[in-house]
C-alpha positions in Angstrom: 103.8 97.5 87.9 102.1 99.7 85.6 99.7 97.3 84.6 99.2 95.9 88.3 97.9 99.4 89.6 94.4 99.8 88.2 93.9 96.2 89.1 94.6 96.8 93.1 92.8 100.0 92.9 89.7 98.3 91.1 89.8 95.5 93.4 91.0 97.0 96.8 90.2 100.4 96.2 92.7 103.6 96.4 92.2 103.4 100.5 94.1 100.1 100.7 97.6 100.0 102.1 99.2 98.5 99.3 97.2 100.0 96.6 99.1 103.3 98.2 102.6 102.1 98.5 102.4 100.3 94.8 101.6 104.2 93.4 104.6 105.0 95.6 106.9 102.6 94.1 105.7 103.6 90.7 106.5 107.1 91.2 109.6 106.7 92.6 110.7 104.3 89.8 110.0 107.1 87.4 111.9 109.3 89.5 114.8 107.0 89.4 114.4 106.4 86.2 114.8 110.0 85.6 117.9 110.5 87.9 119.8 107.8 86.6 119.6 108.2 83.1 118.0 104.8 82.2 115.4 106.3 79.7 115.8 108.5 76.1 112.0 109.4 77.1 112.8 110.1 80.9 111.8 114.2 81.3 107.7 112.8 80.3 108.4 110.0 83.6 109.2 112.6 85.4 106.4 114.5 84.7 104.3 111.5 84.9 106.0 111.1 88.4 105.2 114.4 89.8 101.2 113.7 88.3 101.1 110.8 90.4 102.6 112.2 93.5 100.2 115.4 93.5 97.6 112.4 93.1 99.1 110.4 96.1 99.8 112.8 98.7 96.6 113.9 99.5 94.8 110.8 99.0 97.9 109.5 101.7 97.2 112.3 103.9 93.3 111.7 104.0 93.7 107.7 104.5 96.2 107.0 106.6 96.3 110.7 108.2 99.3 112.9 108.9 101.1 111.1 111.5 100.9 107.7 109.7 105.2 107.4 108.9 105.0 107.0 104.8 102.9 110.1 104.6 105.5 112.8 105.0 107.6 110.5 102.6 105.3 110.2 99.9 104.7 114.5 100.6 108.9 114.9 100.6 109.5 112.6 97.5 106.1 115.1 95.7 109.0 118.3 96.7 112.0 117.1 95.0 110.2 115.6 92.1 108.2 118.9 91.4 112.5 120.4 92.3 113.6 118.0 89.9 111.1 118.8 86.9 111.1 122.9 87.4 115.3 122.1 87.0 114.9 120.1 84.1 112.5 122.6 82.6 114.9 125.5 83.4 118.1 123.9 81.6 116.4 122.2 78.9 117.5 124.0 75.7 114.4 126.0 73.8 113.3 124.5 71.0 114.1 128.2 69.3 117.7 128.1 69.5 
C-alpha cells in the first residue's frame, strides 16, 4: 500500500474518497503493527502513523466536512495513536541507563 498512495494521490488527488481511506488503512496498519508486536522497527511506524494521521485529519475534516461518518474516526484513531506514542516514549528505557 505504501507504494500505491502517491500514485492515487498523483492521479486522483488527496480530495478523492479513496485516496483518503487508503492513508487510513495505512495508518492504521502501522498502528497495528505497533500494537501487535509484528515489527523489531515498530515505535518509528508508530510515529510514522501519528505523522500521517495529523496529515489526514484535517485534510478529512476540510473534504468531506465534519459530519461526513469516517471523519471523527480518522480524528479518534489520530487520539490514541498520539496516546499510544506519548506511552511508548514514557516507558521506553533512556539510552543513559
Amino acid at each position: 500500500m505504501r507504494n500505491l498512495i502517491p500514485v492515487a494521490r498523483r492521479v486522483h488527488g488527496d480530495s478523492f474518497d479513496i485516496t483518503l481511506m487508503m492513508r487510513w488503512n495505512y495508518a492504521s496498519a502501522l498502528l497495528g503493527e505497533y500494537l501487535n508486536g509484528d515489527d523489531k522497527d515498530t515505535l518509528d511506524g508508530l510515529r510514522e502513523a501519528v505523522t500521517k494521521l495529523e496529515d489526514l485529519a484535517p485534510t478529512a475534516r476540510r473534504i468531506l466536512g465534519g459530519l461526513h461518518p469516517i471523519v471523527p474516526v480518522i480524528e479518534g484513531g489520530l487520539k490514541d495513536a498520539r496516546a499510544v506514542l506519548r506511552e511508548a516514549l514514557e516507558t521506553q528505557p533512556s539510552i543513559d541507563s
